[in-house]
C-alpha positions as a LaTeX table, in Angstrom:
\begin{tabular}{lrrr}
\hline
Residue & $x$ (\AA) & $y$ (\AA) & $z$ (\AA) \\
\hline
Unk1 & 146.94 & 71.17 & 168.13 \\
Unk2 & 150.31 & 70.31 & 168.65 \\
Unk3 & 153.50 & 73.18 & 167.98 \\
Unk4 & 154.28 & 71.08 & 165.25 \\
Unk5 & 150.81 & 70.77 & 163.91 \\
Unk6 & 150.18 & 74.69 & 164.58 \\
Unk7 & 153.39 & 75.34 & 162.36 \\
Unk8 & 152.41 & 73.06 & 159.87 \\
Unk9 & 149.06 & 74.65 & 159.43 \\
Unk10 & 151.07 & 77.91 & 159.22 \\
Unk11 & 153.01 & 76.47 & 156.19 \\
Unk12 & 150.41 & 75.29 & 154.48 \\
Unk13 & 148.29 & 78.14 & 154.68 \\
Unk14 & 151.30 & 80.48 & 153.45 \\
Unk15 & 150.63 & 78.03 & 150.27 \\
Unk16 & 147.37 & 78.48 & 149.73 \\
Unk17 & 147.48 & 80.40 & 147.01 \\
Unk18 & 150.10 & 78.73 & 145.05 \\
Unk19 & 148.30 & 75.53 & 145.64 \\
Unk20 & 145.01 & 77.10 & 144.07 \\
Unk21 & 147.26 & 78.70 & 141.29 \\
Unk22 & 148.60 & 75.13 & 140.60 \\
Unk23 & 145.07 & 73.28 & 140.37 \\
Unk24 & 143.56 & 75.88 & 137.94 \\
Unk25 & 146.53 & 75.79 & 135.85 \\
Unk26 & 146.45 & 71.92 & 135.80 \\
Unk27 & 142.73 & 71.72 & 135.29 \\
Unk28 & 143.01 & 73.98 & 132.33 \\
Unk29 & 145.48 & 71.78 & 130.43 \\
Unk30 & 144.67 & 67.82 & 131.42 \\
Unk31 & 145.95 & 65.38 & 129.91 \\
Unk32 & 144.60 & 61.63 & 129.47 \\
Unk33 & 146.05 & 58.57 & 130.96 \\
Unk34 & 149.41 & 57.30 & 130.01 \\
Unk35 & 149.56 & 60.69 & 127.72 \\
Unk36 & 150.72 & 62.71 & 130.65 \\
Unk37 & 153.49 & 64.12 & 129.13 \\
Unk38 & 153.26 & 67.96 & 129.51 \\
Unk39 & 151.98 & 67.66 & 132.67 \\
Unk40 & 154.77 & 65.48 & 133.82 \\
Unk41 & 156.88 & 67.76 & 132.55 \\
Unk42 & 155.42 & 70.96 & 134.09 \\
Unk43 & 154.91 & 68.93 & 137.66 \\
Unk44 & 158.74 & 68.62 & 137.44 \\
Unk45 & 159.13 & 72.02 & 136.59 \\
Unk46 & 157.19 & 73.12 & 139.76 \\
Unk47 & 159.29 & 70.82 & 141.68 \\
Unk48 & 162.57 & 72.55 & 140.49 \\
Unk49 & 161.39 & 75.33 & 141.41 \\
Unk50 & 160.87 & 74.18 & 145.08 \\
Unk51 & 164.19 & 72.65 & 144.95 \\
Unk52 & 163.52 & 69.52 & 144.79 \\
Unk53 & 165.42 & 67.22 & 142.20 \\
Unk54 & 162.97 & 64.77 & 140.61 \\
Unk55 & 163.40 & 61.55 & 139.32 \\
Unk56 & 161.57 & 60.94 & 136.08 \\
Unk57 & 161.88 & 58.86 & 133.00 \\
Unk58 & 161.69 & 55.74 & 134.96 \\
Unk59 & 158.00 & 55.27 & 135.82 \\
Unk60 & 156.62 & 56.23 & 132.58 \\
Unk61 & 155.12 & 59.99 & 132.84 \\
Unk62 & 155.23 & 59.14 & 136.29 \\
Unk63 & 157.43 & 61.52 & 138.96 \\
Unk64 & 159.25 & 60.39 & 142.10 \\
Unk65 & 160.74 & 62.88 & 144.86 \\
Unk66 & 162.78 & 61.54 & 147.92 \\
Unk67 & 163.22 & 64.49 & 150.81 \\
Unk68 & 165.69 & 63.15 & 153.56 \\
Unk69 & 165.11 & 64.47 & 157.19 \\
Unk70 & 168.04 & 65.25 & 159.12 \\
Unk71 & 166.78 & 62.30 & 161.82 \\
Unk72 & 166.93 & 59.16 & 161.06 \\
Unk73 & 163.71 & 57.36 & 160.66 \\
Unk74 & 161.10 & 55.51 & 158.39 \\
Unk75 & 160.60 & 55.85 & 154.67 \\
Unk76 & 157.27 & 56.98 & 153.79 \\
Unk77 & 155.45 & 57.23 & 151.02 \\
Unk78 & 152.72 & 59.43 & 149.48 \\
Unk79 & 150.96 & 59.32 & 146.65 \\
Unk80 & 149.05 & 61.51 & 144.38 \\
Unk81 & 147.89 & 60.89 & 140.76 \\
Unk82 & 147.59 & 63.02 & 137.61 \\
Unk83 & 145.74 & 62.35 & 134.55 \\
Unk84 & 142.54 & 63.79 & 133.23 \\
Unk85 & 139.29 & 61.77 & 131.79 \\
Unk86 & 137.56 & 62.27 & 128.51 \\
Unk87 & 134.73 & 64.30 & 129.51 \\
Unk88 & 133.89 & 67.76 & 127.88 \\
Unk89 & 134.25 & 70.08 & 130.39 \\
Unk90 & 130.88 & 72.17 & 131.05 \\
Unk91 & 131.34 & 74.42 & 133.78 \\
Unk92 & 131.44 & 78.36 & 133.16 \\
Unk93 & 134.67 & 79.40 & 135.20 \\
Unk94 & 137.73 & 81.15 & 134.39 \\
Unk95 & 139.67 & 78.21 & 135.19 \\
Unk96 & 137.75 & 75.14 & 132.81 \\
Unk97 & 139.55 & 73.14 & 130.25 \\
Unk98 & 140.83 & 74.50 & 127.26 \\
Unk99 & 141.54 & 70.78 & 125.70 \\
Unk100 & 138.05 & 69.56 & 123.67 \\
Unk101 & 136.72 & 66.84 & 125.15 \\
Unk102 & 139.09 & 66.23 & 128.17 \\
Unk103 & 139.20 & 67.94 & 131.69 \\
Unk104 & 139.68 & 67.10 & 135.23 \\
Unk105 & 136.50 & 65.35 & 136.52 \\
Unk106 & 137.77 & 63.57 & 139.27 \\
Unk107 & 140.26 & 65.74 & 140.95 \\
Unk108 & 143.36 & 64.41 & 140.19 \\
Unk109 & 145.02 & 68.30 & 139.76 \\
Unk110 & 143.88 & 68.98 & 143.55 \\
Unk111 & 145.93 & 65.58 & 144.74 \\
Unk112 & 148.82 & 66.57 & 142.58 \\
Unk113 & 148.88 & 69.84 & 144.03 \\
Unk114 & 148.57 & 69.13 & 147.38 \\
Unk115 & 151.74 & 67.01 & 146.97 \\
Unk116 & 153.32 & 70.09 & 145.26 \\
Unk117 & 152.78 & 71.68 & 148.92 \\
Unk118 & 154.22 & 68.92 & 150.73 \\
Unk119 & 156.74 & 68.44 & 149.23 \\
Unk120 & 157.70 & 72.39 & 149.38 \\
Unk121 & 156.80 & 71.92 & 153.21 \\
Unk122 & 159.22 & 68.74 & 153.78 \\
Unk123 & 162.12 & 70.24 & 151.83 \\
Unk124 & 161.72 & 73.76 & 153.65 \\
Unk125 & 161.55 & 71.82 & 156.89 \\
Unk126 & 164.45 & 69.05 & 157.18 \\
Unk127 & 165.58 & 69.79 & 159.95 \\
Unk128 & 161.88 & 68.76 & 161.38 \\
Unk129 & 161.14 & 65.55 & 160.08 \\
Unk130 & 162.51 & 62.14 & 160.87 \\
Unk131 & 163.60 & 59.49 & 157.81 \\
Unk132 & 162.76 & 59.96 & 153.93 \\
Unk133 & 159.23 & 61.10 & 152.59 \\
Unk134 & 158.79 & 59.83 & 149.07 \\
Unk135 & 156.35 & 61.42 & 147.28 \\
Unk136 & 155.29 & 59.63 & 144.34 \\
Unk137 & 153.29 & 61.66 & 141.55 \\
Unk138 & 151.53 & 59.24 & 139.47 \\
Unk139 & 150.29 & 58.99 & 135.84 \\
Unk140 & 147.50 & 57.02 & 134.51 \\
Unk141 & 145.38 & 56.42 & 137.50 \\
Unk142 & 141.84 & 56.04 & 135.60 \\
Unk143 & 142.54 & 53.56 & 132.79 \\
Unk144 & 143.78 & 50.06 & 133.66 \\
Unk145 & 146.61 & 48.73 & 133.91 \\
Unk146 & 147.17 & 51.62 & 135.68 \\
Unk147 & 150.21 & 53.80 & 137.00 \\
Unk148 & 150.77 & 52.14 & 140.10 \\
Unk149 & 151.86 & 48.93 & 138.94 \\
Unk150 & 154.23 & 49.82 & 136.54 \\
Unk151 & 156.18 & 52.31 & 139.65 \\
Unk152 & 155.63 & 49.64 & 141.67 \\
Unk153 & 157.47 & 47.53 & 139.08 \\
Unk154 & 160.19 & 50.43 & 138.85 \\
Unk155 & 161.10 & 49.93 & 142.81 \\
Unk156 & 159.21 & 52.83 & 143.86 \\
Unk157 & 158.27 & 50.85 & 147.11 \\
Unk158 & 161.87 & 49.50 & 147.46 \\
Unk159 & 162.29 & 50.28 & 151.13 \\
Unk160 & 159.39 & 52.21 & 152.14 \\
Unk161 & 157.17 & 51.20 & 155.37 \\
Unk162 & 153.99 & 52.57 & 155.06 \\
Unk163 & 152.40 & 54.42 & 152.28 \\
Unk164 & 148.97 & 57.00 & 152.55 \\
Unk165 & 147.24 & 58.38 & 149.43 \\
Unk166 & 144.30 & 60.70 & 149.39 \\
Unk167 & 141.27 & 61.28 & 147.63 \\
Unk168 & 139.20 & 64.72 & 147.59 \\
Unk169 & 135.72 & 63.18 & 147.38 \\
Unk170 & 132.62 & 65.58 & 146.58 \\
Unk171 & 129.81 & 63.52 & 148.02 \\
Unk172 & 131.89 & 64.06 & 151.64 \\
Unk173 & 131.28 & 67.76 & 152.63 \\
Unk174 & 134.12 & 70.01 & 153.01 \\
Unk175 & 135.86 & 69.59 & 156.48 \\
Unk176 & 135.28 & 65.45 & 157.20 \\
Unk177 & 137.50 & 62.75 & 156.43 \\
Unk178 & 136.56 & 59.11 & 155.83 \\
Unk179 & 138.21 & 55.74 & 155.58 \\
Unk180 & 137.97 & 52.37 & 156.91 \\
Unk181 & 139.96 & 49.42 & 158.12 \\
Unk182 & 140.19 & 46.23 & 155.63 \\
Unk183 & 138.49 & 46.49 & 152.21 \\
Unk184 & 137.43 & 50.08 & 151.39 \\
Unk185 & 137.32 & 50.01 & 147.46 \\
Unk186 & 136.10 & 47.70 & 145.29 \\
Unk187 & 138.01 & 45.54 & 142.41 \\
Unk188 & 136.71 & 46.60 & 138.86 \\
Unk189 & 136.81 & 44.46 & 136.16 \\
Unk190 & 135.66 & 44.52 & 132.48 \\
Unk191 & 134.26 & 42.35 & 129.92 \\
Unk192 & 132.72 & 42.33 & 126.35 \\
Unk193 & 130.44 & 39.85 & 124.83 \\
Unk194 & 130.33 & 39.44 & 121.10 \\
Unk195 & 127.25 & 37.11 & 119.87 \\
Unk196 & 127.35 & 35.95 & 116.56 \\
Unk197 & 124.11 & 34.29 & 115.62 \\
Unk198 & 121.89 & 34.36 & 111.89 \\
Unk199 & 119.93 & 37.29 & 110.91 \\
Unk200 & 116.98 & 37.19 & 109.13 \\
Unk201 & 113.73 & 38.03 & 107.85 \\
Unk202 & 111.57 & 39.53 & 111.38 \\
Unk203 & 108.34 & 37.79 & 110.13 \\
Unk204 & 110.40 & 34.43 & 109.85 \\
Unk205 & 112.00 & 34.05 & 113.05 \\
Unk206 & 112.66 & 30.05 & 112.61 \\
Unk207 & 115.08 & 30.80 & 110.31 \\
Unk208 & 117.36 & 32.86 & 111.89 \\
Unk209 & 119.55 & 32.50 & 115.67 \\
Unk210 & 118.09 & 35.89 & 117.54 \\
Unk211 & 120.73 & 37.63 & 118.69 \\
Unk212 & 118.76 & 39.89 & 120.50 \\
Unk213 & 117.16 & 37.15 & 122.38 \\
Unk214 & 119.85 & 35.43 & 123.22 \\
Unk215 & 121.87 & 38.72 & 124.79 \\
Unk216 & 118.53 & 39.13 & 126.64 \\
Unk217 & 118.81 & 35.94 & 128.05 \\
Unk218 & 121.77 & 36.48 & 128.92 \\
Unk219 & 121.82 & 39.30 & 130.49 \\
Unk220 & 119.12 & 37.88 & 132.87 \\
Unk221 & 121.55 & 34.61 & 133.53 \\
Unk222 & 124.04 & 36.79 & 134.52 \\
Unk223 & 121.91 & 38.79 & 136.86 \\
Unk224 & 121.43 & 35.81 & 139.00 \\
Unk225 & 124.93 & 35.35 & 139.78 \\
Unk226 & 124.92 & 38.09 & 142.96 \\
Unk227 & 121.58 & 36.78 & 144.21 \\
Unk228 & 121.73 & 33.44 & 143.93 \\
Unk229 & 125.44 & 32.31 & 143.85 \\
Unk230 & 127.75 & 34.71 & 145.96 \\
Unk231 & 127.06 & 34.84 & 149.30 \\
Unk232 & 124.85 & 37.62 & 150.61 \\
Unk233 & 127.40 & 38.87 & 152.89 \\
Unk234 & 130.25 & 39.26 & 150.84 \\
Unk235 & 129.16 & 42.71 & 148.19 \\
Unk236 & 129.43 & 42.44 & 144.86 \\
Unk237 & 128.25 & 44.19 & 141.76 \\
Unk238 & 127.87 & 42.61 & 138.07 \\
Unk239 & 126.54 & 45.34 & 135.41 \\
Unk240 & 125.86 & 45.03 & 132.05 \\
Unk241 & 126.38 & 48.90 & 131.14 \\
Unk242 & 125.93 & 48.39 & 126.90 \\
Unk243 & 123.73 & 46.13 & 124.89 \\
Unk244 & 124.11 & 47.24 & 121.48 \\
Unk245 & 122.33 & 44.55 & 118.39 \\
Unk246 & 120.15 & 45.60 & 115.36 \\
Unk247 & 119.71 & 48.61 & 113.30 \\
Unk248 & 115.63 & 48.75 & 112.28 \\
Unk249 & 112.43 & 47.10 & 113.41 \\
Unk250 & 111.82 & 44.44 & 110.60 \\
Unk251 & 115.10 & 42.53 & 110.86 \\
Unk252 & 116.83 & 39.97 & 112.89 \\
Unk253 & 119.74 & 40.76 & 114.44 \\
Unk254 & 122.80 & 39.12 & 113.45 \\
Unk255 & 125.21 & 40.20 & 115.95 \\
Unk256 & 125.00 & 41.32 & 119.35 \\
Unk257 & 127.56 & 43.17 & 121.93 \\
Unk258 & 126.89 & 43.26 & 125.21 \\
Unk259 & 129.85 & 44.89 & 127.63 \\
Unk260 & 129.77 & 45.24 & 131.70 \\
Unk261 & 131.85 & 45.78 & 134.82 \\
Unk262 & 132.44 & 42.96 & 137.95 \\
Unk263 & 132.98 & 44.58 & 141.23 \\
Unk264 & 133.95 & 42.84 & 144.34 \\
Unk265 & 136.16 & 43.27 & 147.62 \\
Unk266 & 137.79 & 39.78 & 147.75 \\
Unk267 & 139.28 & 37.30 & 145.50 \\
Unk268 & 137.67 & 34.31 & 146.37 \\
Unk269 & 134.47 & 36.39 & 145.21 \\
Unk270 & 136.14 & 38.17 & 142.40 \\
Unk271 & 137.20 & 34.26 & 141.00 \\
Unk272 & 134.14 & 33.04 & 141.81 \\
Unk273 & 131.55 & 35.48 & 140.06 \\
Unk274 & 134.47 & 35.57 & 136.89 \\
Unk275 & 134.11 & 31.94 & 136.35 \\
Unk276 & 130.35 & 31.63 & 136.45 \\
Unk277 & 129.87 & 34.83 & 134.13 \\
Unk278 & 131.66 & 32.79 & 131.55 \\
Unk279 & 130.40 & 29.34 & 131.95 \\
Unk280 & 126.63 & 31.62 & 131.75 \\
Unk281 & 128.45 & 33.08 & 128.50 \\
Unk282 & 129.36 & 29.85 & 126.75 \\
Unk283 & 126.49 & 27.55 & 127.93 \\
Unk284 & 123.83 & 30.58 & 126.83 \\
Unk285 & 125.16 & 30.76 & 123.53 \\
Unk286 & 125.77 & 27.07 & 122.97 \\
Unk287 & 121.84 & 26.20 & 124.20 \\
Unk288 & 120.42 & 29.01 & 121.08 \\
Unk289 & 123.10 & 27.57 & 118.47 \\
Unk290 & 125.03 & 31.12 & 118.37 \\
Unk291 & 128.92 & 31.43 & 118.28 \\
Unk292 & 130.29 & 33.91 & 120.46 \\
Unk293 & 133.46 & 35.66 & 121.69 \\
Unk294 & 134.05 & 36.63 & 125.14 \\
Unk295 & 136.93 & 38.91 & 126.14 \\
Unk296 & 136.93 & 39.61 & 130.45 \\
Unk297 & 139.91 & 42.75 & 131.12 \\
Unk298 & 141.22 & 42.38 & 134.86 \\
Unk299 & 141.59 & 45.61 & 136.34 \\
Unk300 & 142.81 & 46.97 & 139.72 \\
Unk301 & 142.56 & 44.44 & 142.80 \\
Unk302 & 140.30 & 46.04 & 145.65 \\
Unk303 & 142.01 & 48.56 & 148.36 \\
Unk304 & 143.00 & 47.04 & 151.16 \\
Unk305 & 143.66 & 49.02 & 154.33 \\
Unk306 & 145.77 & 48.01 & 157.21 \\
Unk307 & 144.04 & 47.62 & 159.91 \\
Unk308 & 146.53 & 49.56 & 162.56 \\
Unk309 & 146.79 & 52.37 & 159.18 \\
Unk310 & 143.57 & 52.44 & 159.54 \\
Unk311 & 143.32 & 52.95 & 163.26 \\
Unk312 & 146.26 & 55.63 & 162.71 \\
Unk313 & 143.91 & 57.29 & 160.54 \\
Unk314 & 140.59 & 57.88 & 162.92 \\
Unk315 & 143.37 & 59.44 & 165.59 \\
Unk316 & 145.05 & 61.48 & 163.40 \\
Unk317 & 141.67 & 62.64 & 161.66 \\
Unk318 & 140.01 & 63.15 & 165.35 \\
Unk319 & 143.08 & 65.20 & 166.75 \\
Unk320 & 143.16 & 67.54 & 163.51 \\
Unk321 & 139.62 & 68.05 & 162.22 \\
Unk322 & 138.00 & 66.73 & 165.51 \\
Unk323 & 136.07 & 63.34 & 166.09 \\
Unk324 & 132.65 & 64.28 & 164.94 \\
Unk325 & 133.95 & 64.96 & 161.82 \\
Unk326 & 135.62 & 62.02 & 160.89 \\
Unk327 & 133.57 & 59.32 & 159.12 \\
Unk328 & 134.17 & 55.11 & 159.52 \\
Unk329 & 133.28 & 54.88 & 155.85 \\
Unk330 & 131.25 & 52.14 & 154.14 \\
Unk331 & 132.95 & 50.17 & 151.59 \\
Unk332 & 132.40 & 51.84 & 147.79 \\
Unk333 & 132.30 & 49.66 & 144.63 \\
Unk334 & 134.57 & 52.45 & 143.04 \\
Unk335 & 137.95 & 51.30 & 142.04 \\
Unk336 & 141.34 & 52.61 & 142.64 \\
Unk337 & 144.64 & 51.74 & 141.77 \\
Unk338 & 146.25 & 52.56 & 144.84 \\
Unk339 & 145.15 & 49.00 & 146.08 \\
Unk340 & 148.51 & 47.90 & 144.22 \\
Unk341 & 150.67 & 49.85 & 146.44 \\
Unk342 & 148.89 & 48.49 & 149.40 \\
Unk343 & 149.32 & 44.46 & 148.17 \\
Unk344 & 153.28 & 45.23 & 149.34 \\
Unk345 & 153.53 & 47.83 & 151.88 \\
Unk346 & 151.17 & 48.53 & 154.88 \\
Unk347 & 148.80 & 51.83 & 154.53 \\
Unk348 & 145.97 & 53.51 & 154.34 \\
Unk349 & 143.80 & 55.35 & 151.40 \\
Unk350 & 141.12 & 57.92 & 152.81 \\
Unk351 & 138.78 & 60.58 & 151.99 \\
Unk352 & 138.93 & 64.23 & 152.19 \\
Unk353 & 135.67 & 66.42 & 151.98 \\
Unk354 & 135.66 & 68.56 & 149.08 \\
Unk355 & 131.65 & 68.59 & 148.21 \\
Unk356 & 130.30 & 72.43 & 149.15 \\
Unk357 & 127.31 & 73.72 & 147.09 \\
Unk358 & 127.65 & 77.44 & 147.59 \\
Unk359 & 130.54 & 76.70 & 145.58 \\
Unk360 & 129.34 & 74.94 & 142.61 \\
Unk361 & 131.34 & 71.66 & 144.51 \\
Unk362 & 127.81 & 69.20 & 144.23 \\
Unk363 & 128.25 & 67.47 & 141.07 \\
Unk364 & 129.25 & 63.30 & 141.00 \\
Unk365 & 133.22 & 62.71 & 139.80 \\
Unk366 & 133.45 & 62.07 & 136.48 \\
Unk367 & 130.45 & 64.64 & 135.64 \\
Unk368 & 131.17 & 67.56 & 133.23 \\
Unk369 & 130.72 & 70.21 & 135.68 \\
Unk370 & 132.32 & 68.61 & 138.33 \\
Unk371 & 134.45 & 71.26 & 140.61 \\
Unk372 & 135.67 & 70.45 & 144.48 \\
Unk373 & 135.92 & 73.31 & 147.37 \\
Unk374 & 139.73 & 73.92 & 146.66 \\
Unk375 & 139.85 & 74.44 & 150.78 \\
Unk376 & 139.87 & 70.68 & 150.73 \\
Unk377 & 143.38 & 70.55 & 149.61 \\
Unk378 & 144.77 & 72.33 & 152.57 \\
Unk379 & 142.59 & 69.56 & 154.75 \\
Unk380 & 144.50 & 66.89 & 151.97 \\
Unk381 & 147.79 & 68.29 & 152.92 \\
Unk382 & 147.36 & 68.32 & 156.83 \\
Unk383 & 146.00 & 64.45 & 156.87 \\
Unk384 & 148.64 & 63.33 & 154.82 \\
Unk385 & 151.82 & 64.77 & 156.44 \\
Unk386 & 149.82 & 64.02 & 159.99 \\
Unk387 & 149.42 & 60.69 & 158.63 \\
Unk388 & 153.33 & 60.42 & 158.21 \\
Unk389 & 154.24 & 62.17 & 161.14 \\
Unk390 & 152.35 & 59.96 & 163.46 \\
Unk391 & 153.74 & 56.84 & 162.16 \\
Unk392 & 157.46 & 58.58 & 161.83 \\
Unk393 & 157.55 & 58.93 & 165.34 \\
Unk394 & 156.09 & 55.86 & 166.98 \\
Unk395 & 158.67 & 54.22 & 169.35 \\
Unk396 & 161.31 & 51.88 & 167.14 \\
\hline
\end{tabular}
């Protein structure tokens, strides 16, 4: 390590414990998307108390924080986000949700906290840093349209040159990194099928318009349109998730609702697989004499990494957790709004190990006992403001 890196890692670890304090407070009282307001509220409150002056009320529940170095140099931007998912939380700890039915299955209150420590670490440490690092905490990552866009909206990006956002990721064990150059995460989008056909009698079928029938041949329509219309070497996902039609076992079903997810990693795919889902929609429905309505949600494009970002990434990860323990990721049909703030400004999302067993860190994201190794938010802290550093100081 560098002296700067060794007295970073001496900050950081001095925060340990507030940054553990923070996490368990925050996963005790989540909040759901766009509903962030307490924890807006007592983000800013932490921040105060670090002396840093916060900008809210601009970016919905969402916080910004601009810490000037005493060099001139770049503006860069990190990013955590904040909101909680509506998952009963099921893990027996001192520390689990006390909100019914909501709690912090993704780890959204170990990113926010890690900024906490950064940003306590830039604005203890001026005097050490070149340019402005804006710190942008985020509301509303898990439910489209999303936080990013609408700070993006608010100028949050006005200025900046490169932008790095983390995610603690238990199926990564604790001490690796991962990212990749190019596409990394997936687009997500959304769509429900309504099928309005003619119930009826079940022992006279040629009388009604199945519903159920027609939603099951349309579900295997729509299954042909990664095998036998995108090409094999682009990935993409189309899942029906919900096929819900009838109520007993003597009657014809009516109506039918069907509901599913597109994933893809570029938009000439993304188009492509959106247009043939509802020509499959319309044509199905039209060839069994049903009506139906079709309703397709875009959500977050896919993230995009820079391709030098990326490269930054691999050195910075080798130098401070070593090479054999930083991972050239696949690309993962999970979706992430931080693809917005990579459309304008050149950057990199990655991976940080939080996935340990012996500490009850194994379960998937989004599960109700998920938990991460909190250690992983000191490994957060160091890639991010490495990260930063790295690019601060390349040669004008």
């Amino acid at each position: 390590m560098t002296i700067q890196q060794q007295h970073t890692e001496s900050a950081l670890q001095h925060q340990f414990s507030k940054m553990v304090a923070w996490r368990r407070h925050m996963h005790q009282y989540p909040e759901l998307s766009f509903r962030e307001r307490e924890t807006s509220s007592w983000i800013a409150g932490r921040l105060k108390e670090l002396g840093c002056e916060a900008k809210t009320g601009e970016y919905g529940n969402g916080i910004v924080v601009s810490i000037a170095g005493e060099q001139e140099g770049p503006c860069i931007a990190l990013r955590a986000d904040m909101d909680g998912l509506p998952i009963q939380d099921e893990k027996s700890c001192d520390y689990s949700s006390k909100v019914p039915g909501v709690m912090h299955a993704c780890g959204h209150d170990g990113h926010t906290s890690t900024l906490l420590a950064i940003a306590d670490y830039y604005n203890s440490n001026r005097d050490k840093f070149r340019g402005e690092r804006r710190l942008l905490f985020q509301h509303a990552e898990e439910v489209t349209p999303g936080g990013a866009i609408e700070m993006v909206k608010a100028g949050v990006l006005n200025g900046v040159d490169a932008v790095y956002g983390v995610h603690l990721w238990t199926p990564l064990p604790y001490g690796t990194v991962a990212s990749r150059p190019g596409p990394f995460m997936s687009a997500a989008d959304e769509f429900v099928i309504d099928i309005e056909g003619k119930g009826g009698h079940g022992g006279m079928p040629h009388a009604t318009v199945d519903t159920i029938v027609i939603g099951s041949a349309m579900v295997q329509a729509i299954q042909s349109i990664v095998s036998r219309n995108v090409n094999p070497i682009h990935p993409a996902v189309v899942t029906i998730g919900s096929f819900q039609a009838g109520t007993t076992n003597n009657v014809i079903a009516e109506k039918c609702r069907l509901k599913g997810t597109v994933r893809s990693f570029d938009e000439d795919t993304r188009r492509q697989i959106l247009e043939r889902l509802a020509a499959i929609v319309q044509q199905t429905c039209e060839m069994y004499g049903a009506a139906c309505q079709y309703e397709m949600r875009i959500g977050y494009p896919p993230v995009v990494n820079d391709g030098q970002e990326a490269e930054r990434f691999f050195q910075v990860g080798s130098e401070l957790f070593g090479e054999d323990f930083v991972i050239n990721a696949d690309p993962i049909t999970v979706a992430e709004d931080f693809s917005y703030y990579l459309e304008r400004v050149p950057g990199c999302f990655m991976f940080v190990g939080a996935g340990n067993p012996e500490t009850g860190a194994s379960f998937a994201h989004h599960h109700p006992r998920f938990d991460i190794d909190e250690r992983a938010m000191l490994d957060a802290a160091r890639l991010l403001i490495g990260m930063a550093e790295h690019r601060a100081n390349m040669p004008a």
